[in-house]
C-alpha positions as CSV (number, residue, x, y, z in Angstrom):
1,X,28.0,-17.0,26.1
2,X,25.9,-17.9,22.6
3,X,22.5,-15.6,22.5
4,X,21.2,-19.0,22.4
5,X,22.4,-20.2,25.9
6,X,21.5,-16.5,27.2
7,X,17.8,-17.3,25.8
8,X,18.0,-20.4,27.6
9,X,19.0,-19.3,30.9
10,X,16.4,-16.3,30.3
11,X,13.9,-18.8,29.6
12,X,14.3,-21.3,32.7
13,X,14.3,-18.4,35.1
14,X,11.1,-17.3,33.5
15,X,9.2,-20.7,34.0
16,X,11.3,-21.1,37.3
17,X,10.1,-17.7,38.6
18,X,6.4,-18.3,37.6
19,X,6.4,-21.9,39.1
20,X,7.4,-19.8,42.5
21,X,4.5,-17.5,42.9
22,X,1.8,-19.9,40.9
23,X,2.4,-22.7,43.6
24,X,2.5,-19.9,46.7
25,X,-1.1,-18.8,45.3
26,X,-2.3,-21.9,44.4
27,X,-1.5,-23.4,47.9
28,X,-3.2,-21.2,49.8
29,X,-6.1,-20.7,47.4
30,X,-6.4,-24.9,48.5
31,X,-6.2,-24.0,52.0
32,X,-8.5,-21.2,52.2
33,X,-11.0,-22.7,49.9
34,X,-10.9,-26.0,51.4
35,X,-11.2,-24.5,55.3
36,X,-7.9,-25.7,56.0
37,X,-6.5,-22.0,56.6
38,X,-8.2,-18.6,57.2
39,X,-5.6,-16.6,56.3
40,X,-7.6,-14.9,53.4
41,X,-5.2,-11.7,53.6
42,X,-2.2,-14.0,52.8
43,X,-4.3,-15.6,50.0
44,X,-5.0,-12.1,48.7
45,X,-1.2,-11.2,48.1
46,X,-0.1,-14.2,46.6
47,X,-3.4,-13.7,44.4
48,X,-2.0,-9.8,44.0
49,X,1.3,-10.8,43.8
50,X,0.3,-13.7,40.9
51,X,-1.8,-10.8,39.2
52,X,1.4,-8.3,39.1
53,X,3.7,-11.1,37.1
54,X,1.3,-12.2,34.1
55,X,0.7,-8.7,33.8
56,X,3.8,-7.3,34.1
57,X,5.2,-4.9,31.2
58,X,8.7,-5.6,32.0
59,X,8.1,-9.1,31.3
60,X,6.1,-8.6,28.4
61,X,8.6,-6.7,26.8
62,X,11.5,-9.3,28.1
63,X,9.5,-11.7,26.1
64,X,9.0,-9.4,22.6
65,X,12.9,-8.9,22.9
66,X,13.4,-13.0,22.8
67,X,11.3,-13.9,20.0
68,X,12.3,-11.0,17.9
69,X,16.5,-12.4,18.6
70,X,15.2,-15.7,18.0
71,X,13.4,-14.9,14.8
72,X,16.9,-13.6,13.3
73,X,18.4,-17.1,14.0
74,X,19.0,-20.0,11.7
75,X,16.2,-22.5,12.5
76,X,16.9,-25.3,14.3
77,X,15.7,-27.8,17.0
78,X,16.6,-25.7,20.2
79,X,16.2,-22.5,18.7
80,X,12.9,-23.8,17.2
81,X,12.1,-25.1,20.5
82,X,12.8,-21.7,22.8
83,X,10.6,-20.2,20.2
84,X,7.6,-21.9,20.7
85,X,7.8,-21.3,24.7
86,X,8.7,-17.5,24.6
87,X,5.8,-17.2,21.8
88,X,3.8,-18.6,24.5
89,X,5.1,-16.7,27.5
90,X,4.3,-13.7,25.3
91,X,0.5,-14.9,24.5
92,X,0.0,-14.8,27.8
93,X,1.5,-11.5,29.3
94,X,-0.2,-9.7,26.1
95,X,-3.6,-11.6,27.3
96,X,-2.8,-10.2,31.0
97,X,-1.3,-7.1,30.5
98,X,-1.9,-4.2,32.5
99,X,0.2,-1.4,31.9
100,X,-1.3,1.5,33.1
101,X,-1.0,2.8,37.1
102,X,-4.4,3.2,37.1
103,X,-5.4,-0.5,35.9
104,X,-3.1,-1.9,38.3
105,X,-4.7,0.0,41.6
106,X,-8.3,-1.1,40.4
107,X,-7.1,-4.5,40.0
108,X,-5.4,-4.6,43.1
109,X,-8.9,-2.9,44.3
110,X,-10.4,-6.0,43.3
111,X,-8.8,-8.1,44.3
112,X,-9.5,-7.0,47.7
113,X,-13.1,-6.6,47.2
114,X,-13.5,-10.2,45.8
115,X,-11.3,-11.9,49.1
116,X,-13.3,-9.6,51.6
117,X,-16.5,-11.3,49.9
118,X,-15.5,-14.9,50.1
119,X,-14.4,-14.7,53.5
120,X,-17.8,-13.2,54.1
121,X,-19.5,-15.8,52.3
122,X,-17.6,-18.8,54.0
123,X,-19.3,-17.5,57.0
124,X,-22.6,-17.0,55.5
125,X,-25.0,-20.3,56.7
126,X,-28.1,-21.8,54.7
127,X,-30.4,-23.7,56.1
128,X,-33.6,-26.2,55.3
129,X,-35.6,-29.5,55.9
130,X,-34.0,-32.5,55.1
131,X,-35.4,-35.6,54.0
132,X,-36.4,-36.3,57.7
133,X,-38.3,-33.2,58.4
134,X,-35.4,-31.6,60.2
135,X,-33.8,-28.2,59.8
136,X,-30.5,-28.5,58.8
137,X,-26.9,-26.6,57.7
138,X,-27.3,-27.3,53.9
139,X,-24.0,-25.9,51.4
140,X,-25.3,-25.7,47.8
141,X,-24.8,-28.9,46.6
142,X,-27.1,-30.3,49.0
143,X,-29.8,-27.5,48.4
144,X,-29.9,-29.0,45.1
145,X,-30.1,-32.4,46.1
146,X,-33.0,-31.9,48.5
147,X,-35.1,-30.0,45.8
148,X,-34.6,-33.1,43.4
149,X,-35.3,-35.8,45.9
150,X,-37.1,-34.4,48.5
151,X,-41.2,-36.0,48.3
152,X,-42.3,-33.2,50.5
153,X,-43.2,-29.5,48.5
154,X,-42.4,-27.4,52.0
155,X,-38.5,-28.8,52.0
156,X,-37.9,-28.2,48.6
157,X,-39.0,-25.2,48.8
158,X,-37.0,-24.7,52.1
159,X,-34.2,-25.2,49.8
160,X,-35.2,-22.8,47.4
161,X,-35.7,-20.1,49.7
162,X,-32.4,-20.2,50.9
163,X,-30.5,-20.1,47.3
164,X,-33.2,-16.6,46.5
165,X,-31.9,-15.4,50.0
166,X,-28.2,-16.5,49.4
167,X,-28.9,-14.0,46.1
168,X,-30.4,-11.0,48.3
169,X,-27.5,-11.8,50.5
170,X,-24.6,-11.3,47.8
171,X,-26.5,-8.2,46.3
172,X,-26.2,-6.7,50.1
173,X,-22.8,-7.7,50.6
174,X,-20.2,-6.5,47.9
175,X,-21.1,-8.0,44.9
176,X,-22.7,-4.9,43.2
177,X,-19.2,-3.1,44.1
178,X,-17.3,-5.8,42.4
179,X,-19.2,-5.7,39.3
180,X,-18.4,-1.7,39.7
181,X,-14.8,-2.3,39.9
182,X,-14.7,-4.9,37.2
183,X,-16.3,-2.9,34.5
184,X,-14.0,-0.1,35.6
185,X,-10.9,-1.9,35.3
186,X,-12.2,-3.1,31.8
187,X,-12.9,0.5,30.4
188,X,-9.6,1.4,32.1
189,X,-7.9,-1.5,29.6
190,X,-9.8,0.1,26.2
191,X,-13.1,-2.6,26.5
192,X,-16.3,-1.7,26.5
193,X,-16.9,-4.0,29.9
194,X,-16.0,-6.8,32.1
195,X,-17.7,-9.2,29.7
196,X,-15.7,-8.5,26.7
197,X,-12.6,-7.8,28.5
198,X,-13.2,-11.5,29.4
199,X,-14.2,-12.9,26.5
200,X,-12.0,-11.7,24.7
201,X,-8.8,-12.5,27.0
202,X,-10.5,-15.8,27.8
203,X,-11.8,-17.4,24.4
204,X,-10.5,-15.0,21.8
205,X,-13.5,-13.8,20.4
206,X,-15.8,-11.2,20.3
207,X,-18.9,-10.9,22.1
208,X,-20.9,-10.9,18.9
209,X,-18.7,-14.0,17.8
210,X,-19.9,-15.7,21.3
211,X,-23.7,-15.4,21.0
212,X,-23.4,-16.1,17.8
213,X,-22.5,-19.6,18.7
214,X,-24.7,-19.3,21.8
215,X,-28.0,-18.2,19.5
216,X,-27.7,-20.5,16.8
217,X,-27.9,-23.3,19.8
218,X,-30.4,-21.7,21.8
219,X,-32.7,-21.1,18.8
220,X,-31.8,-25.0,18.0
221,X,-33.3,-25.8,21.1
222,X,-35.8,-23.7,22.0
223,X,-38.5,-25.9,21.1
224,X,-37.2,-29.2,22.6
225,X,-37.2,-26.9,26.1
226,X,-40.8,-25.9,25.6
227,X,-42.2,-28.9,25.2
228,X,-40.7,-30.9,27.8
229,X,-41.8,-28.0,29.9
230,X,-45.5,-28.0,28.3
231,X,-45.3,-31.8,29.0
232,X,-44.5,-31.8,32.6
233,X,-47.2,-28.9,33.2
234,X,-49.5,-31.0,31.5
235,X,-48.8,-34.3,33.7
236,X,-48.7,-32.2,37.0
237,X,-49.8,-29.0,37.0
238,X,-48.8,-25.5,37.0
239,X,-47.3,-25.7,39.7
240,X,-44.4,-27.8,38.6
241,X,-43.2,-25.0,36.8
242,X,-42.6,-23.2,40.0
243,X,-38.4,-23.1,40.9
244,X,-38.5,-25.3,43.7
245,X,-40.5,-28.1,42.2
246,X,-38.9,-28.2,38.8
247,X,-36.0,-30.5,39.3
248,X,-38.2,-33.1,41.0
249,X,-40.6,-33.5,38.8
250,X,-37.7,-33.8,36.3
251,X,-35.9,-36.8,37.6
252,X,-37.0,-37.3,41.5
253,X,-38.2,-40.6,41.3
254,X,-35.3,-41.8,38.6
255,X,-32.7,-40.3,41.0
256,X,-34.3,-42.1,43.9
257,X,-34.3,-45.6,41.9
258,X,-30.3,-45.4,40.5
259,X,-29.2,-44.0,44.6
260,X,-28.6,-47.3,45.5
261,X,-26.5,-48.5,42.7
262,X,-24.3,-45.1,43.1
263,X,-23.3,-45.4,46.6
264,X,-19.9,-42.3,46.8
265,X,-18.0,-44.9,48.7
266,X,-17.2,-46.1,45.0
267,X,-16.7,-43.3,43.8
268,X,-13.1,-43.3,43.6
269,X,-12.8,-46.8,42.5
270,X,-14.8,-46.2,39.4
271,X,-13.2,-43.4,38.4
272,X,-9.9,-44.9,38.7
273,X,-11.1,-48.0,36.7
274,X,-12.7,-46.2,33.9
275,X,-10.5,-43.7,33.3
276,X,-7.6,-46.6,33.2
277,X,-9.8,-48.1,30.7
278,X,-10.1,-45.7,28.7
279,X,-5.9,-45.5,28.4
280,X,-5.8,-42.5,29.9
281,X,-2.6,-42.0,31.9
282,X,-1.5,-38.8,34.4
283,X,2.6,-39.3,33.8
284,X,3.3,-39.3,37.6
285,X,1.2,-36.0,38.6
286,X,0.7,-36.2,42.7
287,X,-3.2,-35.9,43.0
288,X,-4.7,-34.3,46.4
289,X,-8.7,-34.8,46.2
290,X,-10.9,-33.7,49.1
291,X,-14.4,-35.2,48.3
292,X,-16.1,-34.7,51.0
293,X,-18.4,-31.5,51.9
294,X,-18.0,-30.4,56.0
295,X,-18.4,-26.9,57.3
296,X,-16.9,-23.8,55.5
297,X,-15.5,-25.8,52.4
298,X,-15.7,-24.1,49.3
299,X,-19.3,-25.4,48.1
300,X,-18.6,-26.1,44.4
301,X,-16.0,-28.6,42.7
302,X,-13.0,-27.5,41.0
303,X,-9.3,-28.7,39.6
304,X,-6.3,-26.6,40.2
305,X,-3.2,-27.7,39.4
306,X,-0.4,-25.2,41.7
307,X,2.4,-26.9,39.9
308,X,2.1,-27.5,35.9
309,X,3.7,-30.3,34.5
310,X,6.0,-29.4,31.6
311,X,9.4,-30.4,30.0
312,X,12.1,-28.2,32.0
313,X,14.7,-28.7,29.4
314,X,14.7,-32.3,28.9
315,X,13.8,-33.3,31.8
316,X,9.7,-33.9,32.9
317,X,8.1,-32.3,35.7
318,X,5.1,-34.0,36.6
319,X,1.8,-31.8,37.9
320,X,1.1,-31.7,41.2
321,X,-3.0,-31.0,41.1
322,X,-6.3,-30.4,43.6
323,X,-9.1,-31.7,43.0
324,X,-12.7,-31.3,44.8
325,X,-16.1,-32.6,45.2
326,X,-18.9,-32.2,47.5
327,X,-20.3,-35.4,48.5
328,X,-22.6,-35.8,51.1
329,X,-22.8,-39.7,51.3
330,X,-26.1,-40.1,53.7
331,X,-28.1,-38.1,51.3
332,X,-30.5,-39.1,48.9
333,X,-29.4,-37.7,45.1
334,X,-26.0,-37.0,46.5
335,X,-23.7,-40.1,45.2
336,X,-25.1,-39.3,41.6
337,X,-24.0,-35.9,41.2
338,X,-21.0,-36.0,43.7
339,X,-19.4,-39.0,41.4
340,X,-20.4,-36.9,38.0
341,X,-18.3,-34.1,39.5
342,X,-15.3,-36.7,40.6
343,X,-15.4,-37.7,37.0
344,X,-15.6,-34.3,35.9
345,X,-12.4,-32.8,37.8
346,X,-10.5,-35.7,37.2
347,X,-11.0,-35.0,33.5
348,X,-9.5,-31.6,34.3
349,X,-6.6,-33.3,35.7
350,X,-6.1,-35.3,33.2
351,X,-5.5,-32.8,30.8
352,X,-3.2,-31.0,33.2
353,X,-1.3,-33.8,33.9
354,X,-0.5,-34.2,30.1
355,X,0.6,-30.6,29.0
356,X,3.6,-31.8,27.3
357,X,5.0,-28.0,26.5
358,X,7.6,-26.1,28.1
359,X,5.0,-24.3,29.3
360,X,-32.0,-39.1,33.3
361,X,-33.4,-36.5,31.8
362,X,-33.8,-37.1,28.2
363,X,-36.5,-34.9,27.9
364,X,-35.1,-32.2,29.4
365,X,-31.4,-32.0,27.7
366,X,-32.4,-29.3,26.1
367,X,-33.3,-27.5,29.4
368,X,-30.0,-28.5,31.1
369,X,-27.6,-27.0,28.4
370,X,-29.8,-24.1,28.6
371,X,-29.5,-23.7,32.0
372,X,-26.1,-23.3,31.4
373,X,-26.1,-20.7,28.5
374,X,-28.5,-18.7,30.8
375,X,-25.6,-17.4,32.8
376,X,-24.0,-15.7,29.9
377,X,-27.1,-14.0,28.4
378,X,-27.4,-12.6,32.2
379,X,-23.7,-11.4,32.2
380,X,-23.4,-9.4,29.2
381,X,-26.1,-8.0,30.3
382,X,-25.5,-6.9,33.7
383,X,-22.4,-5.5,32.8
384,X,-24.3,-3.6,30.5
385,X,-26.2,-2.1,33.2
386,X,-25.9,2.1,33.1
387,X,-24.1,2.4,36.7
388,X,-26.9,4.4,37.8
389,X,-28.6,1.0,37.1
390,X,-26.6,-1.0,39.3
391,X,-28.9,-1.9,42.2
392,X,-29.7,-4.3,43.6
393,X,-33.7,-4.6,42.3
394,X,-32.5,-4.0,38.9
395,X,-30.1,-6.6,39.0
396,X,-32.6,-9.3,40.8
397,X,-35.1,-8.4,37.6
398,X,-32.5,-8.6,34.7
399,X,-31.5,-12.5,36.3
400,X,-35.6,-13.1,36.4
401,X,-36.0,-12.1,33.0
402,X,-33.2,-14.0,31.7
403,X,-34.5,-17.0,33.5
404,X,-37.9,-16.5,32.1
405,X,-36.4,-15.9,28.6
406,X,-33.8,-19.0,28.0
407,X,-35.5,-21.0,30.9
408,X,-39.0,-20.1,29.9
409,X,-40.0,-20.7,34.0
410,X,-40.5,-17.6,36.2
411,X,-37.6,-18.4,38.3
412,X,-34.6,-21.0,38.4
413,X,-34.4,-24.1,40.5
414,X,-30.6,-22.6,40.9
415,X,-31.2,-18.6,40.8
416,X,-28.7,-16.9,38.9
417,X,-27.1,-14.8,41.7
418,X,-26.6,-18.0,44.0
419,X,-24.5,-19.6,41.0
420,X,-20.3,-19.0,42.9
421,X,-18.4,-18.0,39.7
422,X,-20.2,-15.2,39.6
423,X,-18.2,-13.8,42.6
424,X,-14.9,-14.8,41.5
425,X,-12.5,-12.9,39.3
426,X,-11.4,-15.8,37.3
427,X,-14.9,-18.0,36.6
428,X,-16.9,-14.6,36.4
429,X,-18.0,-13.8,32.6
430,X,-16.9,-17.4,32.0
431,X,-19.8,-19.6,32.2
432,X,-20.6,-19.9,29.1
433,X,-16.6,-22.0,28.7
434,X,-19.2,-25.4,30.3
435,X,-21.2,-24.9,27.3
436,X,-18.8,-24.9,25.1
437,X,-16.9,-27.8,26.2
438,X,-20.3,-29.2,26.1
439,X,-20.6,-28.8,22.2
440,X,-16.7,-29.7,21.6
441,X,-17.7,-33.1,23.7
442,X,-20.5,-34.1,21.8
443,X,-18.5,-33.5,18.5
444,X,-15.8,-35.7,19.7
445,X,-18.0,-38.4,21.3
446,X,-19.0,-38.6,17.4
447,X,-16.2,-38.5,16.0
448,X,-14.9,-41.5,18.1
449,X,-18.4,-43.6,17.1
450,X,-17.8,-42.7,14.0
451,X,-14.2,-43.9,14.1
452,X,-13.9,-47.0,16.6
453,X,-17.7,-47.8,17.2
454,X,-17.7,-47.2,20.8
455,X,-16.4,-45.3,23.7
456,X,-16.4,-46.9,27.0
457,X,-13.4,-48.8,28.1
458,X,-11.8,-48.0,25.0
459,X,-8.4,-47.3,25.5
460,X,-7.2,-46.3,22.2
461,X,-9.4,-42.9,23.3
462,X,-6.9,-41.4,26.2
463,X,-3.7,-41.3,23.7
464,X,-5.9,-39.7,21.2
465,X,-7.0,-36.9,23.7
466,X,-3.8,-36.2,25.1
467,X,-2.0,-36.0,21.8
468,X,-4.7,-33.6,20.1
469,X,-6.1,-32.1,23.2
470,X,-3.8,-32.0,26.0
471,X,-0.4,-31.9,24.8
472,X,-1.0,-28.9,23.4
473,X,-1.8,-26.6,26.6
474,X,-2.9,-23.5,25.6
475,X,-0.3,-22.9,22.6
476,X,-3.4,-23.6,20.3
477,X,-6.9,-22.9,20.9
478,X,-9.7,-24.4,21.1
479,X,-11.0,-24.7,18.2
480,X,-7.5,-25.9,16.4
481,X,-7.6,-28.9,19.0
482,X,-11.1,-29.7,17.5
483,X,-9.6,-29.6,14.2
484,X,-6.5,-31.5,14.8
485,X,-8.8,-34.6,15.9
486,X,-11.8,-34.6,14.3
487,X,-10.8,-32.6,10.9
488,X,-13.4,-30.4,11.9
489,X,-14.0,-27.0,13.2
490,X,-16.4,-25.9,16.0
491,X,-19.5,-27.0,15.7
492,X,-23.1,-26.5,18.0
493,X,-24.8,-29.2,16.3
494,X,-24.0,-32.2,17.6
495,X,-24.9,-31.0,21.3
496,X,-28.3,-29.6,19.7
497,X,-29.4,-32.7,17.9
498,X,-28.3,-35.2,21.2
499,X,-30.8,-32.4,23.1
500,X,-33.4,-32.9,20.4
501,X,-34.0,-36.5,20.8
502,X,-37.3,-38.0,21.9
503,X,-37.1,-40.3,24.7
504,X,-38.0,-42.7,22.3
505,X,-34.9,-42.0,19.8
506,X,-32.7,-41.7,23.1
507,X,-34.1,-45.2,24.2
508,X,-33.6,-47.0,21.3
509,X,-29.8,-45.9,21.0
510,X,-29.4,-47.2,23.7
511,X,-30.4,-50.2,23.5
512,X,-28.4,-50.5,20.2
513,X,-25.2,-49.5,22.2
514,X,-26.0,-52.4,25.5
515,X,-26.6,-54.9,22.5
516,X,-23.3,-54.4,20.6
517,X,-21.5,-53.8,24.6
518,X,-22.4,-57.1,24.8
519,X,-21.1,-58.7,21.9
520,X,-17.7,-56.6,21.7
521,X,-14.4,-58.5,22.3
522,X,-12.6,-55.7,24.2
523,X,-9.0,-55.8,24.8
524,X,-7.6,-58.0,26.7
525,X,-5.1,-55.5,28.8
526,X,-5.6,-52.2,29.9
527,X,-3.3,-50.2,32.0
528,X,-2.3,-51.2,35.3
529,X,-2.7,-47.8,37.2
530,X,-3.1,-44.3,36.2
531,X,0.5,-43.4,36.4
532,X,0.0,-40.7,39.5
533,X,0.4,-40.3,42.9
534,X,-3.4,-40.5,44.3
535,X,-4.0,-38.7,48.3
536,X,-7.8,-38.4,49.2
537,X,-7.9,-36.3,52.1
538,X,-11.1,-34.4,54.3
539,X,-9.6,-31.0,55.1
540,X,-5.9,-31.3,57.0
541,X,-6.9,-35.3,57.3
542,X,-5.6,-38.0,55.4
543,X,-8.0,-40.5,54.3
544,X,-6.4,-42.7,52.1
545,X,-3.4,-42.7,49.5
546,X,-2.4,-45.4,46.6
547,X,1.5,-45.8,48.0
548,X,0.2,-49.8,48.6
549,X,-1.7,-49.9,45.6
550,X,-4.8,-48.5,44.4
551,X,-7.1,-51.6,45.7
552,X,-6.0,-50.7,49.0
553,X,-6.8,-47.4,48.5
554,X,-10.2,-48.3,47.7
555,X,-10.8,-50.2,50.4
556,X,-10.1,-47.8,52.8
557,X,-11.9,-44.8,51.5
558,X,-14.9,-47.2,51.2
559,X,-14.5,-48.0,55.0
560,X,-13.8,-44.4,56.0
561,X,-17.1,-43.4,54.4
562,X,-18.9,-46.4,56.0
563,X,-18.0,-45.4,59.5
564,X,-19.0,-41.8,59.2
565,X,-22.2,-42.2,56.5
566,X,-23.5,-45.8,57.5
567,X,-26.4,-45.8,55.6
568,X,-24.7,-44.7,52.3
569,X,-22.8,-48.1,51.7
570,X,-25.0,-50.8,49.7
């Protein structure tokens, strides 16, 4: 056998192997996560046992071996090709590795400490008034919602309440520990902490190179926030500054007007429609979405995708991906930001789906984005914190005073602590990633003006982003995929200037892009379906699927929310 075809059958086994234990984690992460399963020991070995093979040295140095025999070949296409995808296999065991004894107890340590959290937290029940006056179960999403919509100042703040005692609660319950054991595990690796450890693994930067992103934007923006909060204080009072009436003074009366023209029940059919429109295609991925919230869910949307799609040789292995939401149909506030997170995920899935290698608020945008960047001013510095620091009051006045400094409010209609990555291994440290795909949006959104004149229902947009974006996968970073579309590298700008505009200058944009809507001659086909295999499911129950069409799916997850949320459907 050629070194070449022993390569080969190296490689396979390699992507074969890892398709093995990602889909046994990634299965039971859906199950536990979505209240399917409880078996949160299982879901911590096949999280441990996931752990133990990106960060394995034998493999890492299985991987060194094959690029360096490759390099000594003559160049050609498969040679060229097995390149590429050990170069990749070995970006990610370097990124991963963990080659000391010591590093690979504490993250086993973690592991455990993390799973015996969330399957305390699932447990853990919030409460509030409702819209009706009557206390109620509430998950996070509809905390939110309440203090948005709510007309009455003693349920919103209800609401708040339970997100500053959901904050006590994970201080009391494990979280200090983990933050222990991260920062431990990092100094074990040769970082300073957690936060660079992930940083660096996560974007390939420094720290330094971060904030220096993150400070040219906040100082961008810092007046835009203060006046829109100066203005609202102005209009009605001080004490719309306060945490629990801050998002309703915002928007409460806008989100009340546009609930009945976002009823959830069309959720699915609007995303499906504009994301056809747009040309964006999911080359046969099979697509499980749970949209739905109920009791013990995990209470914040996310995509995973348990298998990848890739080329396995030359043949294509479509993804198989999960996607949630947390909709709560009957409440008022709730279609609106339930749909923006279907549309959100599904934009995750999307770009999973096309991995082609073998591996209301105008005048407070500013604040929003902030809100955002908040979390990773508050994580480098709490795992800054001395460990003699590491308490739970000293933690509960670093999150205040990073509230009060980005925020400029005394506390946060979402408090820091009650935000879920935090507590997870693989979102924690991370946060910051939403504002920078934030800034890489905006810069594309111009680019695409700039280029076709328009954006929505344009399909020559979904090629474009899964040639420069998502083909790619992770064997180029970020900011090379910004470069390979636009011509242009990273750049905070175009997010700070949107945040910047008056509502006036907002307005009038507008009204320039409805005006030349109107008198565009779009194309006169788009694509039939989204090329994937579409279940909606609550839990272990099947809603709906597309195997008859997408209109009949539609239809019948449009009745199935009817019978259960009567009042939602328009």
């Amino acid at each position: 056998m050629t070194v070449l075809a022993t390569l080969r059958q190296q490689f396979d086994a390699l992507n074969h192997a890892y398709l093995q234990v990602h889909k046994a984690k990634e299965d039971l992460f859906w199950d536990t996560y979505m209240a399917v399963s409880d078996d949160d020991a299982g879901f911590a070995r096949a999280e441990a046992a996931f752990k133990d093979f990106i960060s394995s040295p034998e493999r890492l140095a299985q991987a060194k071996s094959a690029v360096a025999q490759l390099q000594g070949l003559p160049a050609e296409s498969e040679r060229d090709a097995l390149l590429h995808g050990f170069k990749g296999w070995l970006a990610l065991f370097e990124s991963n590795i963990i080659e000391s004894d010591e590093a690979r107890k504490l993250m086993t340590e973690l592991v455990e400490l993390e799973s015996e959290l969330f399957a305390k937290r699932r447990a853990y029940k919030m409460h509030h008034l409702n819209e009706a006056g009557e206390r109620e179960e509430a998950t996070l999403s509809m905390l939110s919602t309440n203090m948005g919509t709510n007309r009455e100042e003693a349920a919103r703040k209800s609401s708040h309440d339970a997100l500053l005692g959901l904050e006590r609660w994970v201080l009391d319950n494990g979280f200090l520990n983990i933050v222990g054991k991260r920062n431990q595990l990092a100094r074990s690796l040769g970082y300073a902490d957690y936060f660079e450890y992930k940083v660096k693994k996560n974007e390939q930067m420094t720290p330094d190179q971060l904030f220096a992103i993150l400070d040219d934007f906040e100082a961008r923006t810092r007046d835009a926030n203060q006046r829109a909060l100066d203005d609202l204080q102005a209009k009605h009072g001080d004490a719309a500054l306060l945490g629990h009436n801050l998002r309703f003074h915002m928007s409460g009366d806008v989100t009340r007007q546009i609930d009945p023209y976002l009823p959830f029940s069309k959720a699915v059919e609007r995303w499906v429609l504009s994301f056809r429109r747009l040309g964006i295609q999911y080359r046969g991925a099979t697509m499980q979405l749970d949209l739905i919230e109920r009791q013990g869910k995990y209470q914040n949307g996310f995509c995973h995708g348990p298998i990848p799609s890739f080329f396995d040789g030359a043949s294509w292995v479509p993804g198989q991906i999960n996607f949630t939401a947390d909709a709560k149909p009957d409440q008022v506030g709730s279609g609106a930001r339930a749909i923006n997170t279907l549309f959100h995920e599904g934009g995750h899935a999307a770009h999973f789906a096309n991995v082609t290698q073998n591996e209301a608020a105008q005048p407070f945008a500013a604040y929003a984005e902030r809100s955002i960047a908040v979390v990773a001013y508050f994580e480098r510095a709490l795992y800054a914190l001395p460990e003699n620091e590491l308490t739970a009051e000293r933690v509960l006045e670093l999150a205040r005073a990073s509230e009060r400094r980005i925020l400029g409010i005394a506390v946060s209609p979402r408090p820091l602590l009650a935000i879920p990555h935090l507590l997870n291994q693989e979102s924690a440290a991370a946060y910051h990633g939403y504002l920078l795909a934030n800034m890489a949006v905006h810069q594309t959104r111009a680019y695409f003006i700039g280029k076709f004149g328009y954006l929505t229902d344009n399909p020559a947009i979904g090629p474009l982003l899964a040639q420069h974006y998502w083909g790619p996968g992770n064997s180029i970073n970020h900011n090379a995929t910004l470069l390979s579309l636009t011509g242009e590298p990273f750049n905070a700008r175009y997010l700070a200037d949107s945040c910047n505009q008056s509502v006036e200058q907002a307005w009038a944009e507008a009204q320039k892009l409805i005006a030349e809507s109107a008198a565009r001659d779009y194309p006169a086909q788009y694509p039939g379906d989204l090329d994937a295999h579409i279940r909606l499911v609550h839990g272990a129950e099947l809603i709906a699927d597309n195997a008859a069409g997408d209109a009949a799916m539609f239809d019948r997850f449009e009745s199935w929310v009817a019978s259960r949320y009567p009042a939602s459907v328009h």
